[in-house]
Every structure is written in structure tokens, then in C-alpha cells.
C-alpha positions in Angstrom: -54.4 -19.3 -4.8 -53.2 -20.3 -1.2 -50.6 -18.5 0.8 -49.8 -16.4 3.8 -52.2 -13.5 4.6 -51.8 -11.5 7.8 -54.0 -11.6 10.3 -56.6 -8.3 9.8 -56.5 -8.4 6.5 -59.1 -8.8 4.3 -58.5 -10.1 0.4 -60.6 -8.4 -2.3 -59.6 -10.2 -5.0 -60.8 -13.8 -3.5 -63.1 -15.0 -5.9 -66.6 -15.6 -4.8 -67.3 -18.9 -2.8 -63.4 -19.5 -2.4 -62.1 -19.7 0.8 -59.9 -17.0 2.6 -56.7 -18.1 2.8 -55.1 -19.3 6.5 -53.7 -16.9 8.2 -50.0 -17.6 10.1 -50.5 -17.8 13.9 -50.1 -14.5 15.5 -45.9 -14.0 15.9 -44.7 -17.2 13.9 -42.5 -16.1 11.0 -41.8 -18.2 7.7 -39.1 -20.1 7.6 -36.1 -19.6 5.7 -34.6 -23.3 5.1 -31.1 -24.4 4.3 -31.1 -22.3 0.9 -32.6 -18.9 2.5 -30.3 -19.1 5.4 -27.1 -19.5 3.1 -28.3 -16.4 0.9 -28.8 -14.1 3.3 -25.6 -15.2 5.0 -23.8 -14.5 1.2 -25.6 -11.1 0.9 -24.0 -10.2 4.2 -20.8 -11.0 3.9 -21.0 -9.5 0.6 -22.1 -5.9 1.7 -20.0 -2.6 1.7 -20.5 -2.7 5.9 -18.9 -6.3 6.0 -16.1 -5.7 3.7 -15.2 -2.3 5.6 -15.3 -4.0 9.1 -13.0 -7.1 7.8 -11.0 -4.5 6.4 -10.6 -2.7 10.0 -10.4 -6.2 11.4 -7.5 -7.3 9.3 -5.7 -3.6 10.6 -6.4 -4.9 14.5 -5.3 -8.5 13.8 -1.8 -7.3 12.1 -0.8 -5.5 15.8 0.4 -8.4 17.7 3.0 -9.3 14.6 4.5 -6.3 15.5 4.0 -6.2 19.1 4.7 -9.5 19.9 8.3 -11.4 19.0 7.5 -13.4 15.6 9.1 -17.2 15.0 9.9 -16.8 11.5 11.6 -12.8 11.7 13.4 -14.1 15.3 12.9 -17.7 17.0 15.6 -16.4 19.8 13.5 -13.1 20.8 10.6 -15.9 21.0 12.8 -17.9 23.2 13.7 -14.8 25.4 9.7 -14.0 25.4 9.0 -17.5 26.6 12.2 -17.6 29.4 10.7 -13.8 30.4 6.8 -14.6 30.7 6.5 -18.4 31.4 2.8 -18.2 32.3 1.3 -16.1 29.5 3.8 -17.5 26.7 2.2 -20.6 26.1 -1.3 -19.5 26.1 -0.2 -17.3 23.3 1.6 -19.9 21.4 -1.8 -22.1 20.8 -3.2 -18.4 19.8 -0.2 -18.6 17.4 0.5 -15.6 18.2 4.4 -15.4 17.6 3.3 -16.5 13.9 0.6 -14.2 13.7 0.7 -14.1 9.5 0.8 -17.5 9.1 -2.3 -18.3 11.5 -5.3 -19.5 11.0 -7.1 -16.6 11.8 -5.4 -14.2 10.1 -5.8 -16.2 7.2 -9.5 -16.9 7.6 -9.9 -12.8 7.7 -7.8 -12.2 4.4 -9.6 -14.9 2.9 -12.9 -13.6 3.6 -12.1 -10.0 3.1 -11.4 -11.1 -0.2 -14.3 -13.2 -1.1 -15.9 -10.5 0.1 -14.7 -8.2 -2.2 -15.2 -10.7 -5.6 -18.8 -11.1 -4.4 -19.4 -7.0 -3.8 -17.7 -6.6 -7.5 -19.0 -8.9 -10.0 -23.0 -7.8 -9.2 -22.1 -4.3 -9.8 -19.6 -5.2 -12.8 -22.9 -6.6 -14.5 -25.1 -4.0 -13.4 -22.4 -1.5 -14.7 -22.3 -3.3 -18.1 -25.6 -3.3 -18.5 -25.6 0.6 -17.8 -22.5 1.4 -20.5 -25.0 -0.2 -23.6 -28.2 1.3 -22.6 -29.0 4.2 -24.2 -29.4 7.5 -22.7 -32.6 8.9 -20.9 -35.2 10.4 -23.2 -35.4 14.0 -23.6 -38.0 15.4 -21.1 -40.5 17.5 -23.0 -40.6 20.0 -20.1 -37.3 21.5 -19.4 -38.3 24.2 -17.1 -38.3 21.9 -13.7 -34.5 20.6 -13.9 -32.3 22.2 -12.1 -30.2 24.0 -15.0 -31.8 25.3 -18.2 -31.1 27.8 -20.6 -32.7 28.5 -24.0 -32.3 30.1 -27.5 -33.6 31.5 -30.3 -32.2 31.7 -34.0 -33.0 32.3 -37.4 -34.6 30.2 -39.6 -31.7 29.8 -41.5 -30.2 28.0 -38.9 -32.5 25.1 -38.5 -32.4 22.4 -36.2 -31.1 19.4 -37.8 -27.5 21.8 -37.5 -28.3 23.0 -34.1 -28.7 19.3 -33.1 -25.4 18.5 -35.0 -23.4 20.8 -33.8 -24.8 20.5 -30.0 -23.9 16.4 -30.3 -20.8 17.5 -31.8 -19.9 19.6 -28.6 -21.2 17.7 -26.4 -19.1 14.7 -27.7 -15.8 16.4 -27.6 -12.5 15.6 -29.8 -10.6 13.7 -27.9 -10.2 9.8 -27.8 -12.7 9.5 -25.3 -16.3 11.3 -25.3 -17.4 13.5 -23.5 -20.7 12.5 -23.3 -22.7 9.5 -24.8 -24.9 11.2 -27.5 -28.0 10.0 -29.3 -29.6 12.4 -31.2 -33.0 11.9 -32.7 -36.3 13.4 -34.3 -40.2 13.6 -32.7 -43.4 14.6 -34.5 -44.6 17.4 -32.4 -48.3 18.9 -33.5 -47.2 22.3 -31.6 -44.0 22.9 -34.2 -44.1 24.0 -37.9 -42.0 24.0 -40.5 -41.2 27.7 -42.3 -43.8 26.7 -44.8 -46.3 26.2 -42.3 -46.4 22.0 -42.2 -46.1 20.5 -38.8 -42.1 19.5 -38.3 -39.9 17.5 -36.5 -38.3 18.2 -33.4 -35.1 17.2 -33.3 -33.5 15.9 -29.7 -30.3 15.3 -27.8 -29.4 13.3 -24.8 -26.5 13.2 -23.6 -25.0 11.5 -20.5 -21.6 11.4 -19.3 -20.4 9.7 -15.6 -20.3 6.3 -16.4 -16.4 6.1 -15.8 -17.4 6.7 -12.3 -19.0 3.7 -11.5 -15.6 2.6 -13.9 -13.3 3.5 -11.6 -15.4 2.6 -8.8 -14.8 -0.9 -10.3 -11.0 -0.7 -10.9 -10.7 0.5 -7.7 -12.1 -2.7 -6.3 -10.4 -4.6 -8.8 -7.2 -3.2 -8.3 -7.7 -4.2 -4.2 -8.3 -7.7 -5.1 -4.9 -7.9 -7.4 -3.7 -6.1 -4.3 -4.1 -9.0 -2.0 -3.7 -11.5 -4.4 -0.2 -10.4 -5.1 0.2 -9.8 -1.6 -0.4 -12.8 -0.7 1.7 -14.7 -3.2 5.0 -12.1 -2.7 4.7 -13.7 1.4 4.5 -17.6 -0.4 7.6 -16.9 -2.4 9.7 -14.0 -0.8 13.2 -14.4 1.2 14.9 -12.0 2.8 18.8 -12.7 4.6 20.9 -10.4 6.5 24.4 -10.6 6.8 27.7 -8.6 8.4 30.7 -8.6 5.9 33.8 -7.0 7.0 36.5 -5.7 4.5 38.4 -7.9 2.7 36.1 -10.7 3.0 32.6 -11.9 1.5 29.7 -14.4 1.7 28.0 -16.9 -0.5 24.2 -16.9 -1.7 23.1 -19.3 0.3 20.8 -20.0 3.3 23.9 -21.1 5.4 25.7 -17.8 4.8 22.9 -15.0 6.8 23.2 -14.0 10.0 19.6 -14.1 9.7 16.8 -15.6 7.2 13.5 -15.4 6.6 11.7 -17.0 3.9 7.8 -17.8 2.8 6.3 -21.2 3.1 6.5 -21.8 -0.8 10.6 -20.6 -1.0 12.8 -23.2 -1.9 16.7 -22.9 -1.7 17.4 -24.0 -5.2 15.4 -20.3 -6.1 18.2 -18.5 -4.6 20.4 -17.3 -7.3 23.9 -18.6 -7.3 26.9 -15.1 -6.4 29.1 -14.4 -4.2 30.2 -11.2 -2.9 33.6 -9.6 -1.3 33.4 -6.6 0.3 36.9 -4.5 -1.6 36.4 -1.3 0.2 33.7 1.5 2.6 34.3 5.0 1.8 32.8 7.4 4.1 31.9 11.1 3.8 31.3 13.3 6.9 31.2 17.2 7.8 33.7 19.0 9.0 31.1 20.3 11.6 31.2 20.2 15.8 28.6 17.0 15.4 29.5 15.5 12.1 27.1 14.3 9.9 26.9 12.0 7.2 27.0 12.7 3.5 27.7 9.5 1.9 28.7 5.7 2.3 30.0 3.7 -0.4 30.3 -0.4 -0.8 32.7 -1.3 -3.4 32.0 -4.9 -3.6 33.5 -7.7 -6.7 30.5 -10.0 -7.4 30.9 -13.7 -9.2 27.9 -15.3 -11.1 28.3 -17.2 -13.7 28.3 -14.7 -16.3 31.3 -13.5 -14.4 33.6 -11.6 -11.9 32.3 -8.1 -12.0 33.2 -4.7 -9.8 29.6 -3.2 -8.1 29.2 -0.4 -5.6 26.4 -0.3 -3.2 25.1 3.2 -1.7 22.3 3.7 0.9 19.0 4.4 -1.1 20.5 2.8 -4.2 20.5 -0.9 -4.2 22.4 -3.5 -6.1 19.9 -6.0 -8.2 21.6 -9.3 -8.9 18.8 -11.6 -10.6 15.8 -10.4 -9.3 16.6 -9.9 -5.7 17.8 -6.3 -4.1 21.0 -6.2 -1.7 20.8 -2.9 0.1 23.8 -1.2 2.4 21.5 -1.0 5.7 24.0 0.0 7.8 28.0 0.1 8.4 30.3 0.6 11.5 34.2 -1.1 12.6 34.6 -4.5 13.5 38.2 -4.7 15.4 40.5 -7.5 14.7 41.7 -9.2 17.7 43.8 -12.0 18.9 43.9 -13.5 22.3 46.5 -15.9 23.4 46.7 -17.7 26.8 49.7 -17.6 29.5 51.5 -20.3 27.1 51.4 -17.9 23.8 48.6 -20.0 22.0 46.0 -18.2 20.2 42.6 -18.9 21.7 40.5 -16.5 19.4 41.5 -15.1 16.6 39.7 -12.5 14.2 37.1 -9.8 13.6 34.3 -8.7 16.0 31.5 -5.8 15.1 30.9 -3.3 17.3 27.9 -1.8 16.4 27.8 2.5 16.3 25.3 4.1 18.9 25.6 7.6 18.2 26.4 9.9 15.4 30.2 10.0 15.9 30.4 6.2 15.9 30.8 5.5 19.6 30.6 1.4 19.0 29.5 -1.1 21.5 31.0 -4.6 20.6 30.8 -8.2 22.7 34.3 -10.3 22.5 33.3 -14.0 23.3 36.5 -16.9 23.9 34.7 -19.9 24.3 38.2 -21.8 24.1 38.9 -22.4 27.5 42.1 -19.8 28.6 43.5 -21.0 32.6 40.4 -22.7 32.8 37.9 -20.0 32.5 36.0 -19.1 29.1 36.3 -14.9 28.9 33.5 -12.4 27.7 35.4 -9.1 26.7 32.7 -6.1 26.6 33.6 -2.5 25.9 32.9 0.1 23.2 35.7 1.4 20.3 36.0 5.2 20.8 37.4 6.0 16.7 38.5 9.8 17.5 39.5 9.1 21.7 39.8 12.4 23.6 40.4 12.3 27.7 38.7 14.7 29.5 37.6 14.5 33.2 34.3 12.9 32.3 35.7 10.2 31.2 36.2 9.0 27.4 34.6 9.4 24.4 34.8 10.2 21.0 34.6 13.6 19.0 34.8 12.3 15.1 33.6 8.9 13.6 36.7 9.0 11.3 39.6 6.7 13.0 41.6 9.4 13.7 42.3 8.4 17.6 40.9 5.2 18.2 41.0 3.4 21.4 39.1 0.0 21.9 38.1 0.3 26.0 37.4 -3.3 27.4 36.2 -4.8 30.6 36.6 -8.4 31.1 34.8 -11.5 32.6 35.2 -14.9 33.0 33.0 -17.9 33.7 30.5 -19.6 31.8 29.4 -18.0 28.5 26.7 -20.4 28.1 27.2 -21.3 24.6 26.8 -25.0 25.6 23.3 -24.7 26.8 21.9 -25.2 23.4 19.8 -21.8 24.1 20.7 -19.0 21.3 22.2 -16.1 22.5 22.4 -12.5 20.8 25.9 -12.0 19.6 25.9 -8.7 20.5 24.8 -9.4 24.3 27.0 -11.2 27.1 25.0 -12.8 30.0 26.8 -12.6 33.3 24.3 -14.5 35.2 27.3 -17.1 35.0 30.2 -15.3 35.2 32.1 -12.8 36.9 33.9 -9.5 36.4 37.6 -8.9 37.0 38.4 -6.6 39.7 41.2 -4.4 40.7 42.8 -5.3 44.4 40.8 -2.0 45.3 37.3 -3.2 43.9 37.5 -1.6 40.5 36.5 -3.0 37.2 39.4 -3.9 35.5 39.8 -1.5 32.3 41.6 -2.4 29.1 42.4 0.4 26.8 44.1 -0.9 23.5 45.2 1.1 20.4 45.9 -0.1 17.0 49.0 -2.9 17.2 49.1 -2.6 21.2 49.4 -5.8 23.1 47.9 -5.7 27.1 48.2 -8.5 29.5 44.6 -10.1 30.8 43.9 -10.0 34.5 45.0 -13.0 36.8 47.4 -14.5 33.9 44.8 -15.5 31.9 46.6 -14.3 28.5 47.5 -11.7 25.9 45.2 -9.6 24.4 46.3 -7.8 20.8 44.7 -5.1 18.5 45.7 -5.8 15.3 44.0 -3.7 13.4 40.3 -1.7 13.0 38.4 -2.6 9.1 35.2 -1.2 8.3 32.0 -3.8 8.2 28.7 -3.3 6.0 25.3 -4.9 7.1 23.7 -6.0 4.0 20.2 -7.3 3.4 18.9 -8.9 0.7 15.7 -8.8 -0.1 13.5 -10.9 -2.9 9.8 -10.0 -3.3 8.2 -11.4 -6.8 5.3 -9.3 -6.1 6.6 -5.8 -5.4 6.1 -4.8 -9.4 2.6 -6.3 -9.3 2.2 -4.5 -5.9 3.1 -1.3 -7.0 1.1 -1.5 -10.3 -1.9 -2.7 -8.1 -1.6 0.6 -6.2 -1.4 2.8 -8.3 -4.3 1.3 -10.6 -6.1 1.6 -7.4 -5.2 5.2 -7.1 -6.4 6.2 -10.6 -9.7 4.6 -10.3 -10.3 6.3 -6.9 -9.6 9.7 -8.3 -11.6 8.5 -11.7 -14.6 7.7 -8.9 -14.2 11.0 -7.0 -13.7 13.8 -9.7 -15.5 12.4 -12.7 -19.0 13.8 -12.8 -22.5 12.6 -13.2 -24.3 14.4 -15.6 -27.4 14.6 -18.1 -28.1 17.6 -20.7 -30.6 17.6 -23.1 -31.8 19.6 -26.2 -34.6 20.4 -27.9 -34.9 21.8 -31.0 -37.9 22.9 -32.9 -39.5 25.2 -35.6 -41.7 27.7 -34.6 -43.7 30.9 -35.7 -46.3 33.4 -34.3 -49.1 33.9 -35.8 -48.1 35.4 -39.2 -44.1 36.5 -37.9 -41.5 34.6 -39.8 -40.4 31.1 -38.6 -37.8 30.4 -36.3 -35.3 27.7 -34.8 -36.3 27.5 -31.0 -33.5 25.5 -28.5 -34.5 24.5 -25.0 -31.9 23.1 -23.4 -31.7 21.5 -19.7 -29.1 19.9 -17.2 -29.5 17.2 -14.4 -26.7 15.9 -11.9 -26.8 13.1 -9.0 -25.8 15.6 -6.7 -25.3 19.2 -6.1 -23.1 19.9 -9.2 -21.5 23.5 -9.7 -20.8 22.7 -13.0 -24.2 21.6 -14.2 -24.9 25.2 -15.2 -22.0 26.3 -16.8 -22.4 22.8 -19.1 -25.5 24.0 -20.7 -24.4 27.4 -20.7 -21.1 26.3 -22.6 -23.3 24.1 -24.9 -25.5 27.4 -25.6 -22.3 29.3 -26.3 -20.9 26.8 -28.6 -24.4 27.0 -30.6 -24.3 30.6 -31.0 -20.7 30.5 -32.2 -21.9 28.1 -35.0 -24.9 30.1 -36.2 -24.9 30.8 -40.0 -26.0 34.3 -39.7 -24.9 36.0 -36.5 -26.7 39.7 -37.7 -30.2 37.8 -38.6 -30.2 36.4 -34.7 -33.2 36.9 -33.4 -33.6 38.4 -29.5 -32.1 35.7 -27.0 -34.8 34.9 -24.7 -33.2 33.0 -21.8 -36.4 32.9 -19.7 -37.5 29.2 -19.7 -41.4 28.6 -17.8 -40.8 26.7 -14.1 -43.4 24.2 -13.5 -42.3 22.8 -10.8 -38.8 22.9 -8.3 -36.2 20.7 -9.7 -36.9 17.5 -7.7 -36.0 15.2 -10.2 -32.9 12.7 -9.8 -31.5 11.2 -12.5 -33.7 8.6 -12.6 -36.6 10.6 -13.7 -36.2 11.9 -17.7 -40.3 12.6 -18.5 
């Protein structure tokens, strides 16, 4: 037989005559081929180490998403990105960076972290099944080197088939699961006798329990596959749409309807289920304290599907499920109606603008845009709505978010909005780089201050500007995830079988039973009984002891019991691991 030999070796077991085999020049390793290269590659990228540093990996490559401005959540932050960083931008869009969930990359890591994962579990599944239908270790014939031991001593009356019964009976347990695997069992031992004097069985027990560790181990990994898996089918299929109703009014299901909308690559617009809504009434609830505080917001709302008109409410933390899909109340403020008419009394822009609250009493900063030209100049109105208006030598502001005083404060410009530049533009933002602001003869900022029904005259005759009235807005967002029950079931699965992994122990008892007499004394039932866990195990002892216990409760004759001797002989120190049963 011909193969490698290193060099310096010699090889006893050539036969005579034959010749030594060739030995491999000095450095020069075999080759591993096509076939040894892609198995070790699949044994690496199958390992614990590997799976935990794609793991990390796909942590690190999620930061940009939510550093960086991201195409599909908001293409007109990406714009903004691109106007503000003109060098860099680019370089990061072939990095595809402003869709970092949808790149390659990021892909490529999921996709691996989860190979990686079905190649770590079904070798250890196998190994696992394997492991639940072998049989448990044999019972040592020397107890005295494990660890935990105890022993007893009984009456012949109480002989060691029962012992062995009622030990497997403990040891078992009653409830729907076992405690421990039992196999009970007899051996011929020339060192036992029977009361009569014949050489007699002893009767064994091993028992093993711990196997739900490696079970939940399993389930754990299991549950992180479903995990992703679901995952990654909830971002195919999801949609999510946000959307500013004001009172009185309502919006449509559909894709045309959002403010803004985000959907996965598999979404279609026939999924969206067909409602509308109309926002009836808000109801708010504050304190009666110096800085109010909010106690509750209600959104009565009147939905239409095709089963019908019904009446809903909407509260913060309780969201209203129309076919599948969640619409929560993310946030509310007051959306002033105005109308502004030009020097000839025609109505240039007419209706209801949000002003968006920045503290807790409701002080709202709003953006009026006329785009309809008014003397020849389009006008951007900017200001904030003041709902409870007190005066003081500071200035304005507001004490209460109720409307119990409010006062819309406006300052005006005029030029070019930019809304024919084809570039989006934040609603709630007015560029000026085009435009100019309306002065006093003095230099001041022209000021408008307009209460409910008041009428004020725009600066250099370009108009009328009315308040007709202040309704309440809601921002709703509606949210469809097909995966979020799966997700959630997924997570907690994988919860259960990490505590099943961390609190279940790993354990081994056995017991031997046996008849014994000395010299001419009467016979008696001898138990040896010994424990052995994978690691330093508190319990261990207290198992045998328990089993012990439960053997003396079940004695026949309690008043015949022999002397307890607990003293076991120690070989050796308990070295053993659970591999190791002789």
C-alpha cells in the first residue's frame, strides 16, 4: 500500500522486501482539488464563528439605512442629499446606498447568514435525533468516582425488583413529559446472593434527562431561520401610506391619496383594500395644569367598504384594522382655513393648511403657499398659530393648546416659490433663495396677526387675506405587514427555546440494586446510587438524594430498616464527563 509518509519516519508494518513508500518533498502539502476546496469553504461558512460575524455584519450594514436618506422612505430628502453634497452623492449612489435594503450587498449578507444557519442546523438536527433514540449510558459498576453518590440499605423484604420500580417510577415523573429517559434492567453478578443463598440479579437504572437542551438549542435556530424568512417576505409584500386629514373631510385607499407611500417590490395596488374614510370629529383631553399635558385624543372617523358605511374611533396606541392593514392616529394639530383674494376681490387660494405643533401647548408652525400669481408676484405666507395668545413684553406665545385665544401670526414673501422647477419641495418648508420678504417703511418684517373671521390687507396691494376658521387635522398612517403575526410567533418560539437551552439541565443518575448478606447475617437489599452532570451542577446532589428519599418513603417495612450507611468507597476523583458510563 502506497501513500504519503513523512519524511523521518520509519514504517513498521512494511512487509519484508516491499518498498518504503515515497516520501513528499520537504514543505509541499497535498492538494485539496475543486471538491476539497468547496468543502472546506461549506464547513466555514457553516460554523458558529461565521454565522455570529454575518450576524454582527448584517447589524453594521443596516447603519447607513438609517443614517443616510433612503429612496423608497423619501426620494426628496435624497434629492436635498444630492443638491447638499454633490461630490460624495454619487459615489454613494453606485454603493446604493440611499437603497441600502434593497442592495445587493445587503442581500448577499442575509442570504448567507441564512444559508448559514440551515447548514449549522440540519447536522446537529441529525446528530440530535440520533441522540433522542439511543438508549441511555450503562450503569457504571463503580459509583464511588462520580461526582454525587449516595447509598442505602433495606430489608430484605424490600427487594430490588421494587426498589428499581419505584426509583424508575421517580425518576420518570407524572407529568406529560418525563423527567428522565429510564431503562431499567437486570445483570448476573457472582458477588450478590439471593436470601436463600443462590447468586442473584442485580437490578439497574439509568436514567438521563437534558436532551430538550440540545431541543431548544434547535428551535432556537429554527425559530431564527422562520425569523428571516418571514422577514424577508413582510419587506416583499408590505405598504405603508401616510396621510393628513382635516375635519370634515376624508381620503380614499389608494396609492394616489398618501402624502407619502412606501411599498415592497412584490406590492401590487390591486392588494390595497378598497375604504374610504372621513374624519367626523378630534376630541382632546388636557390638564388643567401650568404646562398641560395630554390625556387623550380621539378620531371619530365614518368608514365605507363594501360591507358598508360604518362609525369607527381611532385612539393613540389603539389602532383601527380594516382588512388586514392597521391605520394608527400618529399625531394631530390645527390646520387654519384661509382665503386669499387679490386687489380685484378674486380668490387666489382657498382652503386648509397644517400647521404642525412644536411644543406641548401646541405652538404650530405652518407654510401658506399661493402659487396663483396675485399683482404679479406668487406669495409664501410663514408664521405659527398661537391657540391660547397672551401678549406679554417677550413677545407672543401661547399658554394652553385648547383654542381658547388663537391668533394665526404671519410674515409674508413674494417672488418665486419654485414649484415650476420640477424639484420637490417639503410642504412644510418655504425657500427664499427666490424671493423676498415684505418690509415696513422702517425695515421691519411685516407682521400679520389674524383671529378667527378677521380679514387684513396684504402688503403693497397685493390682496386680502381672511381667517375663516381653525379645524382640527389627524396624521394617520396605515401600515400593512403580512408577516408581523409570523414575526411575533417566530420570536417568541425563539425565546422559549433559548430559555429551554439555558435552564434545562444535563444530567445522568444511576442505580444499583443488589442482594447481599455477611457471612451468616440475614440478607439484605443494597442501593448504590450515583449522579453525573456536563457541568458544575448544584442540583446533581440533591437529585440522588431526592431519589434516596423517595425510596425510603416506599419501603415496605420502615421498623425492619436496617442502619443507613451513606458512606460509598472513592476510587478515584470524579473526572468523568458524561461521555464516560464504565
Amino acid at each position: 500500500m502506497s501513500g504519503y509518509r513523512p519524511e523521518g519516519i520509519e514504517n513498521a508494518f512494511a512487509e519484508d522486501g516491499a518498498p518504503a513508500p515515497a516520501s513528499r518533498p520537504s514543505g509541499e502539502l497535498p492538494a485539496l482539488g475543486v471538491v476539497g476546496w468547496l468543502r472546506w469553504g461549506w464547513r466555514q461558512l457553516t460554523s458558529m464563528r461565521v454565522a455570529l460575524l454575518l450576524l454582527m455584519l448584517l447589524a453594521v450594514a443596516a447603519v447607513p439605512g438609517s443614517t443616510i436618506p433612503q429612496r423608497p422612505q423619501d426620494p426628496s430628502k435624497v434629492v436635498e442629499f444630492f443638491d447638499d453634497n454633490p461630490g460624495v452623492a454619487p459615489w454613494l449612489d453606485k454603493l446604493q446606498m440611499f437603497d441600502v435594503y434593497g442592495s445587493v450587498w445587503f442581500s448577499a449578507i442575509y442570504l448567507l447568514l441564512f444559508v448559514s444557519l440551515v447548514g449549522c442546523i440540519l447536522p446537529r438536527a441529525k446528530v440530535h435525533w440520533v441522540a433522542l433514540r439511543a438508549r441511555p449510558p450503562r450503569t457504571p459498576r463503580r459509583m464511588g468516582r462520580y461526582p454525587a453518590q449516595g447509598s442505602r440499605v433495606y430489608a430484605a423484604s424490600y427487594t430490588p425488583a421494587q426498589v428499581a420500580d419505584a426509583a424508575a417510577a421517580h425518576l420518570r415523573g407524572r407529568g406529560p413529559l418525563p423527567r428522565f429517559r429510564v431503562e431499567q434492567g437486570t445483570e448476573t453478578s457472582a458477588g450478590a446472593r439471593a436470601p436463600e443463598g443462590e447468586p442473584g440479579p442485580v437490578h439497574v437504572v439509568a436514567a438521563e434527562r437534558g436532551y430538550l437542551r440540545e431541543t431548544g438549542n434547535i428551535i432556537f435556530h429554527l425559530a431564527l431561520v422562520g425569523l428571516l424568512v418571514a422577514v424577508g417576505l413582510g419587506q416583499a409584500f408590505q405598504y405603508r401610506g401616510q396621510a393628513i386629514v382635516v375635519q370634515g373631510r376624508g381620503f380614499a385607499n389608494s396609492v394616489s391619496a398618501y402624502d407619502t407611500f412606501s411599498e415592497g417590490p412584490w406590492f401590487r395596488e390591486e392588494n390595497l383594500p378598497p375604504f374610504t374614510m372621513v374624519l367626523d370629529d378630534f376630541t382632546s383631553t388636557f390638564t388643567d395644569d401650568a404646562m398641560p399635558v395630554a390625556k387623550d385624543f380621539t378620531a371619530f372617523v365614518s368608514v365605507t367598504d363594501p360591507a358598508g358605511t360604518r362609525p369607527e374611533t381611532i385612539k393613540v396606541n389603539h389602532p383601527l384594522t380594516i382588512e388586514g392593514a392597521k391605520v394608527y392616529l400618529q399625531g394631530n394639530g390645527y390646520a387654519p382655513r384661509l382665503t386669499v383674494k387679490d386687489a380685484d376681490g378674486n380668490v387666489t387660494f382657498a382652503g386648509t393648511v397644517p400647521f404642525i405643533p412644536e411644543d406641548q401647548v401646541y405652538t404650530s408652525r405652518g407654510v401658506v403657499k399661493v402659487p396663483d400669481v396675485v399683482a404679479g408676484e406668487q406669495i409664501g405666507l410663514v408664521g405659527y398659530l398661537l391657540p391660547t395668545a397672551q401678549l406679554s413684553a417677550q413677545g407672543v406665545r401661547s399658554l394652553h393648546p385648547d383654542l381658547l385665544n388663537p391668533v394665526l401670526v404671519l410674515t409674508v414673501w413674494t417672488g418665486d416659490l419654485g414649484l415650476d422647477d420640477g424639484v420637490p419641495q417639503n410642504v412644510y418648508e418655504l425657500e427664499t433663495e427666490k424671493m423676498t420678504q415684505a418690509r415696513t417703511a422702517d425695515g421691519q418684517p411685516v407682521t400679520l396677526m389674524l383671529a378667527p373671521g378677521t380679514t387684513v390687507d396684504l402688503p403693497d396691494g397685493l390682496g386680502t387675506l381672511t381667517l375663516d376658521d381653525i379645524p382640527r387635522f389627524v396624521a394617520l398612517d396605515l401600515r400593512h405587514d403580512p408577516a408581523l403575526t409570523w414575526i411575533a410567533i417566530f420570536a417568541f418560539t425563539a425565546i422559549g427555546g433559548l430559555m429551554l437551552s439555558l435552564f434545562t439541565p444535563r444530567r445522568r443518575v444511576w442505580l444499583r440494586v443488589s442482594t447481599r448478606s455477611d457471612g451468616d447475617g440475614p440478607a439484605r437489599t443494597v442501593v448504590e446510587a450515583a449522579g453525573l452532570a456536563r457541568t458544575d451542577d448544584a442540583g446533581l446532589q440533591p437529585e440522588v438524594d431526592a431519589l434516596l428519599a423517595f425510596l425510603d418513603t416506599r419501603d415496605p417495612a420502615p421498623d425492619d430498616r436496617p442502619a443507613v450507611d451513606d458512606s460509598a468507597p472513592d476510587d478515584s476523583p470524579a473526572t468523568a464527563d458524561l461521555g464516560e458510563t464504565r
